[in-house]
C-alpha positions as CSV (number, residue, x, y, z in Angstrom):
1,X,106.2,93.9,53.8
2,X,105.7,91.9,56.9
3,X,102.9,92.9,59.5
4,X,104.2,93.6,62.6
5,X,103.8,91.4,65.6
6,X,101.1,92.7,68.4
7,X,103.8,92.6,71.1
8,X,106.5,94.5,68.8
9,X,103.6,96.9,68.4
10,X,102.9,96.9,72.6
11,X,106.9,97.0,73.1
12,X,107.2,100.0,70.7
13,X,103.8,102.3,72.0
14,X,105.3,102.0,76.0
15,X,108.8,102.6,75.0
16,X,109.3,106.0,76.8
17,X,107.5,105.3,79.5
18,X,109.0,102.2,79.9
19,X,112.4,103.6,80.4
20,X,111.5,105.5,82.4
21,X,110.0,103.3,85.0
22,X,113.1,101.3,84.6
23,X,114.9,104.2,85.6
24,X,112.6,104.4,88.5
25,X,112.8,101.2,89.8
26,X,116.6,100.8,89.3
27,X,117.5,104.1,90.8
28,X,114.6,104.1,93.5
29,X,114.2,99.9,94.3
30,X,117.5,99.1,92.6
31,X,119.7,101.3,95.4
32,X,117.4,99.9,98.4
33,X,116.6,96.5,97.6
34,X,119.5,94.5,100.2
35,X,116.4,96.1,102.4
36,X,114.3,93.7,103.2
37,X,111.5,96.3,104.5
38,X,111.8,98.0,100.8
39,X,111.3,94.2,99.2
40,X,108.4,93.7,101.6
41,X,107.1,97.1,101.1
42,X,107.1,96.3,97.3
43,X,105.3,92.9,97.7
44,X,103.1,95.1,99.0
45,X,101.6,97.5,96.7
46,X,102.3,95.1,93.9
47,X,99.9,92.1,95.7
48,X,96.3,93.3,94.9
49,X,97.1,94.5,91.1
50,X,98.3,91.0,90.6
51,X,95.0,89.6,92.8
52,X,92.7,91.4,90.8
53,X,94.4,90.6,87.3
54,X,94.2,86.8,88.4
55,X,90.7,87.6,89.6
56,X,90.1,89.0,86.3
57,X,91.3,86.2,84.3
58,X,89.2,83.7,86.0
59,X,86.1,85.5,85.7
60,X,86.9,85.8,82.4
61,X,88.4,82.0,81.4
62,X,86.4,81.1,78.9
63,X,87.0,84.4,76.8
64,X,90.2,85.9,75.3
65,X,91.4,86.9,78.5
66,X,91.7,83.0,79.8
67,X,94.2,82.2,77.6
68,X,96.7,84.3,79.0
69,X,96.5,82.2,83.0
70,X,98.7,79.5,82.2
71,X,100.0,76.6,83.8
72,X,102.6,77.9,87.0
73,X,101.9,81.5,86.1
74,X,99.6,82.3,88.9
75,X,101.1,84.8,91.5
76,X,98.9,85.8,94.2
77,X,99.8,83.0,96.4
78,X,102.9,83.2,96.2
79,X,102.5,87.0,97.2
80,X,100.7,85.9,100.4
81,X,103.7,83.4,101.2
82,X,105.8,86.2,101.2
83,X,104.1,88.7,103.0
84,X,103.9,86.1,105.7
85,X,107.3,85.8,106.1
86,X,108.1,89.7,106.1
87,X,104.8,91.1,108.0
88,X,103.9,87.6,110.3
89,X,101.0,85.0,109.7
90,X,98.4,87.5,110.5
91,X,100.1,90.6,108.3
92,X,96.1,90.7,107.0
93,X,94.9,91.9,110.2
94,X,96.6,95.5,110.1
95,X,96.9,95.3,106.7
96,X,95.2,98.3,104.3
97,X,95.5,99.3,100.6
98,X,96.9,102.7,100.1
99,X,95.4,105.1,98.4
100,X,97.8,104.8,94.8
101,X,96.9,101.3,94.8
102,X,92.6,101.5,95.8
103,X,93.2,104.3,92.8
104,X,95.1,101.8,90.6
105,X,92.2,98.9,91.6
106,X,89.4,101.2,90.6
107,X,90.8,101.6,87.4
108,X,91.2,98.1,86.7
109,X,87.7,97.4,87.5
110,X,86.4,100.2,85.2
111,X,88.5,98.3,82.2
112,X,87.3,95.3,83.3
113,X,83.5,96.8,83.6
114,X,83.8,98.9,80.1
115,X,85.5,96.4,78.2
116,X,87.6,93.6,79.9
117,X,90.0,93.2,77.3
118,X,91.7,96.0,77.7
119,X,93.1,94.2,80.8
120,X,95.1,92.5,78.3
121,X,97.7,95.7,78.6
122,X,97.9,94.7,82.0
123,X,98.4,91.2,82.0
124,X,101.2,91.0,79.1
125,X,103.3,93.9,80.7
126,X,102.8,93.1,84.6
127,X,103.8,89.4,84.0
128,X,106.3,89.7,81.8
129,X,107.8,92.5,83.7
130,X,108.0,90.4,87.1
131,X,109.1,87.0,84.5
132,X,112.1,89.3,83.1
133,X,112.8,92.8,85.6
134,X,111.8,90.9,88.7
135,X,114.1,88.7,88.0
136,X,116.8,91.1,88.0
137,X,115.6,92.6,91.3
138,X,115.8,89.4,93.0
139,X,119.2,88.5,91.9
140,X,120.5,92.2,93.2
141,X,118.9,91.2,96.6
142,X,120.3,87.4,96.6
143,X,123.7,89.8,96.2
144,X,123.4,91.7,99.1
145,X,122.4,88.6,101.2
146,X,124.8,86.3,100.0
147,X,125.5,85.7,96.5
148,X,122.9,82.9,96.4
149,X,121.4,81.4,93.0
150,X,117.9,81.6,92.0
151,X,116.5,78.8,93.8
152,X,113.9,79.1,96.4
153,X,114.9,81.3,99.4
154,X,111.9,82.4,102.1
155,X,110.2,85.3,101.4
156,X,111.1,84.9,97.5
157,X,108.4,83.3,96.3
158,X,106.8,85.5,94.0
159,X,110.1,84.9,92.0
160,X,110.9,81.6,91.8
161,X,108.5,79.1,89.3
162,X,109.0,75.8,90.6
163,X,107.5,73.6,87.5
164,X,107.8,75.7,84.9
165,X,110.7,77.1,83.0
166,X,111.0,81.2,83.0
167,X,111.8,81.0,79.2
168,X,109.1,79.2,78.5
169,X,106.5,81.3,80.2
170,X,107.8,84.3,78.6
171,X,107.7,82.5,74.9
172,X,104.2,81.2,75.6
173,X,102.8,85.0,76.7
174,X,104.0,86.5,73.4
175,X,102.7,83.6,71.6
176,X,99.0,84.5,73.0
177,X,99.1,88.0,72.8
178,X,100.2,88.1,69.3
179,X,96.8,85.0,68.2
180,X,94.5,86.9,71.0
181,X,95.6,89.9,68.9
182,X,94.3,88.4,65.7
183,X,91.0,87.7,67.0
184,X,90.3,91.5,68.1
185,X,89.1,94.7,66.3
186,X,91.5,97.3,65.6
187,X,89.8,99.5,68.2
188,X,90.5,97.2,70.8
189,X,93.9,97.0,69.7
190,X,94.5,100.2,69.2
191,X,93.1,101.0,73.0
192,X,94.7,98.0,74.3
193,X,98.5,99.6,73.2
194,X,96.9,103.0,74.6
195,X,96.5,101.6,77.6
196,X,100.3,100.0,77.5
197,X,101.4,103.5,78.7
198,X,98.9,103.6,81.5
199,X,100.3,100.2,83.0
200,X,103.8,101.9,83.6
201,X,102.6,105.4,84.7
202,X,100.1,103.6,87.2
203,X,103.5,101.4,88.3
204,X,105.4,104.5,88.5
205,X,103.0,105.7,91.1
206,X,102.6,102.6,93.4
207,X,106.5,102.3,93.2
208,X,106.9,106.1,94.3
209,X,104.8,105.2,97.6
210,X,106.7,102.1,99.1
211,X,107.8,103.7,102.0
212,X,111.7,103.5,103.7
213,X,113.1,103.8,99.7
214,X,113.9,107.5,99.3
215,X,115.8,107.2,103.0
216,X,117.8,104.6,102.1
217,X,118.6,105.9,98.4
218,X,119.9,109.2,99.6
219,X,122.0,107.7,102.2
220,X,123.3,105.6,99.9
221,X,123.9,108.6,97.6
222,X,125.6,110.6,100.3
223,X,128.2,107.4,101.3
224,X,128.8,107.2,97.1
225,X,129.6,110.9,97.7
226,X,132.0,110.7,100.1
227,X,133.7,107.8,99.0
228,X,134.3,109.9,95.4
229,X,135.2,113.4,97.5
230,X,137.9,110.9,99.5
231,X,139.4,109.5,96.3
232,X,139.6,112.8,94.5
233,X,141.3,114.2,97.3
234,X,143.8,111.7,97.6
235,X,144.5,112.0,93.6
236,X,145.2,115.5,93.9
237,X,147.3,114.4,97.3
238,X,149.4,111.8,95.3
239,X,149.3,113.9,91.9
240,X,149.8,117.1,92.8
């Protein structure tokens, strides 16, 4: 019987929770994301988990952990280009980290302190998420703007790789989690998928703080609402 692949393994242990966030973020970012305050805002709280990850990788290049920062993969620049279009060339003077996200930083740096692979979790599921369901979001905000394609707009570039093929990205990160995954002991692995469910719940909660979201969801809710009462009252006008 074939051994299962690491990332089958990671993919399988976050299931659940992994719906679930989806849920979240398409019901919660999804609804308010022609917003441009709601993308901002989750630029935002997103920017310093990806920083410290990045951080993280560097200080740790010539372990494991290196072989995950690839070529074009790097996001926190990006981040900062965008922030600067929404929030101004100087957003860094009033900016602060909320408190889900300092709480979200401190537990990165206790991995990283205890035993830095298990910032593996981390990387895999935070880039791939933003390589495949980032993605997604940005095409639902090109919508709302103007049906535009997935080349470079301002303010989108966290999403857009210039030099390097999204596929490809994604092909190569499975490729190193499954050989990185071969070199650890089942321990590590074993904490390393616990950790998988972590990543989303700590998501869950930086996602839940982005503030303007919940307005524009239930407003959006109540117009859906109305629209449906309207129709069914005009069936039962025509039908009955």
């Amino acid at each position: 019987m074939a051994t299962k692949l690491f990332t089958q393994e990671m993919r399988e242990a976050t299931k659940t929770i992994h719906n679930m966030s989806d849920a979240l973020v398409n019901i919660k970012l999804g609804v308010s994301i022609s917003n441009p305050e709601v993308w901002a805002e989750g630029l935002m709280v997103f920017y310093e988990i990806f920083r410290a990850l990045e951080q993280a990788m560097e200080d740790h290049k010539d372990s494991l952990i290196g072989e995950f920062d690839l070529p074009g993969l790097r996001r926190a620049e990006a981040f900062e280009a965008d922030l600067a279009f929404y929030f101004g060339d100087h957003w860094r003077q009033t900016y602060e980290i909320r408190p889900e996200v300092a709480q979200y930083l401190a537990h990165l740096k206790r991995l990283e302190d205890e035993n830095p692979y298990l910032l593996i979790a981390y990387i895999y599921h935070l880039y791939m998420g933003l390589l495949s369901g980032g993605q997604l979001l940005k095409s639902k905000k090109d919508f709302f703007k103007s049906g535009k394609t997935a080349t470079q707009d301002a303010g989108d570039a966290v999403t857009y790789f210039k030099d390097v093929s999204i596929a490809s990205l994604k092909k190569r990160m499975k490729e190193i989690a499954n050989t990185v995954a071969k070199d650890l002991d089942d321990e590590t692995r074993k904490q390393i998928l616990q950790e998988g469910v972590q990543v989303f719940k700590l998501n869950n909660t930086i996602i839940k703080s982005v503030r303007g979201v919940n307005d524009i969801f239930y407003k959006r809710v109540g117009i859906c609402l109305a629209i449906l009462c309207i129709i069914l009252l005009l069936i039962r006008f025509i039908f009955f």
